[in-house]
N, C-alpha and C positions, 0 to 999 in steps of 0.2 A: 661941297658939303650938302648933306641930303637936311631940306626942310623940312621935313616930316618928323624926324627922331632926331633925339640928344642924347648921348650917353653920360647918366649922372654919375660921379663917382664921389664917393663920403669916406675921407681919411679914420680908420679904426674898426672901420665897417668889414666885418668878416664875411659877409655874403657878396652875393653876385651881383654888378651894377646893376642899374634899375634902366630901362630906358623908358622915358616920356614921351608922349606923342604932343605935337603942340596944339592940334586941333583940338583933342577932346580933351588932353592933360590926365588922362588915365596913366595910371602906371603898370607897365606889363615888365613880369619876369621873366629871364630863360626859361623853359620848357624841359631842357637837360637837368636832372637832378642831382644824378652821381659824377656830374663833370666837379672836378675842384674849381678854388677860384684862381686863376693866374696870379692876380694881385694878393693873393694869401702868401705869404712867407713864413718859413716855419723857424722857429725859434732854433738858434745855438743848442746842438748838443754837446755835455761836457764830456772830453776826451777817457778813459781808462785807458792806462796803461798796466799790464802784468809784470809782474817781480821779472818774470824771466826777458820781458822787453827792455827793463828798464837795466838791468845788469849787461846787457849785450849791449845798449848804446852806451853805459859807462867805459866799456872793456873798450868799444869802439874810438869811444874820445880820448882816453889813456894814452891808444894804440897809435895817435897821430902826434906827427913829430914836426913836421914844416907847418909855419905862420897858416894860419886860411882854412888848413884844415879841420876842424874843428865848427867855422863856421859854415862849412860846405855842408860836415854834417848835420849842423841843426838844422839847415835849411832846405838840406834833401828830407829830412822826415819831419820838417814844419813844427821843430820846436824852439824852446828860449833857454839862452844859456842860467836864467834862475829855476829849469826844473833841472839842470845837473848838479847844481850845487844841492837843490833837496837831497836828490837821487843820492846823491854821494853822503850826506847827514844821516841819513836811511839806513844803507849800506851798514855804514861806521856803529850804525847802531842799533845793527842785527836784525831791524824789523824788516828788510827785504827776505831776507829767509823765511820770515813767519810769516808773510807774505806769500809766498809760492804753496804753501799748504793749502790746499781745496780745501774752498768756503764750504759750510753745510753741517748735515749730520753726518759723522761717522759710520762706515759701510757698517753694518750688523757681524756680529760673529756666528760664523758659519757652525759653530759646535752647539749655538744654543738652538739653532732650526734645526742640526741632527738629532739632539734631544728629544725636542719635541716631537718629530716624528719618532723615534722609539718608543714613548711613551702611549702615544696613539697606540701604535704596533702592540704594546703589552695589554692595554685595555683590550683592545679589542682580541687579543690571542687568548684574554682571561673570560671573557664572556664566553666565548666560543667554547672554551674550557668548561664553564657551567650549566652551559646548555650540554653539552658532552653527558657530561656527569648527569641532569635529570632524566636524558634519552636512556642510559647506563639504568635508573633508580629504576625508570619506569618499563622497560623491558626486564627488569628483575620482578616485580611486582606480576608484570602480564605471568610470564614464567611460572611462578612461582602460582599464582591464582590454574592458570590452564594444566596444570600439576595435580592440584585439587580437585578440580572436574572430571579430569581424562581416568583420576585413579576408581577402582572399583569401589565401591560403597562397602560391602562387607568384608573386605581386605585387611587382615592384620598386618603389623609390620614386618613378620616371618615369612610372610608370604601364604601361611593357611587359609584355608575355610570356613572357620569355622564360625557356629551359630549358634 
């Protein structure tokens, strides 16, 4: 064992041991930051299983007919015979179907985003339509002014001369 260092280690303690030097009694850290800690263990995660998992080991355990089998199966996919007896109250009572329905919102209805773009399409086909229409007013106005300029000043409506 090396005299110089000890490696401390303190039960609950989430960081990285400490080691102490015995000459100065300083405490120096790892240097490594993003290394984890070995001694960190990470908590039990709880299992999910899906309607369509849990109905195929149902059919599966049904499906076996010699002693053993049954617990071969649980024990090939690391379960306990009290989640089939759930599994089967489930079943029995419809909510594995309602189950298998994708959690969430509801996809949108594809006719209300057609809409909407129609709608757009009309506003703006109708602008477009009123600006038509002002270029329309206002090339009748030029028209109709460059009319009155071009025509002769002492021009009757017959076409005469006269003064």
């Amino acid at each position: 064992m090396n005299s110089t260092s000890t490696v401390l280690w303190e039960p609950g303690r989430a960081t990285a041991p400490a080691t102490r030097q015995r000459n100065g009694g300083a405490v120096a850290r790892p240097s490594s930051v993003g290394v984890p800690d070995p001694e960190l263990i990470e908590g039990p995660k709880r299992r999910r299983f899906s309607a369509e998992y849990k109905l195929k080991i149902l059919r599966e355990a049904e499906a076996c007919s010699a002693s053993g089998e049954v617990g071969a199966l649980l024990r090939r996919e690391g379960l306990y015979s009290s989640l089939l007896s759930e599994w089967r109250k489930q079943r029995e009572a419809g909510s594995l179907k309602e189950l298998s329905r994708p959690r969430g919102r509801k996809p949108a209805d594809t006719r209300d985003a057609q809409i909407a773009g129609l709608r757009r399409r009309a506003e703006r086909a109708e602008s477009e339509l009123a600006k038509a229409r002002r270029v329309i007013e206002v090339q009748g106005n030029v028209s109709a002014l460059l009319g009155e300029l071009l025509e002769p000043r002492g021009a009757t409506p017959n076409g005469s001369t006269e003064r």
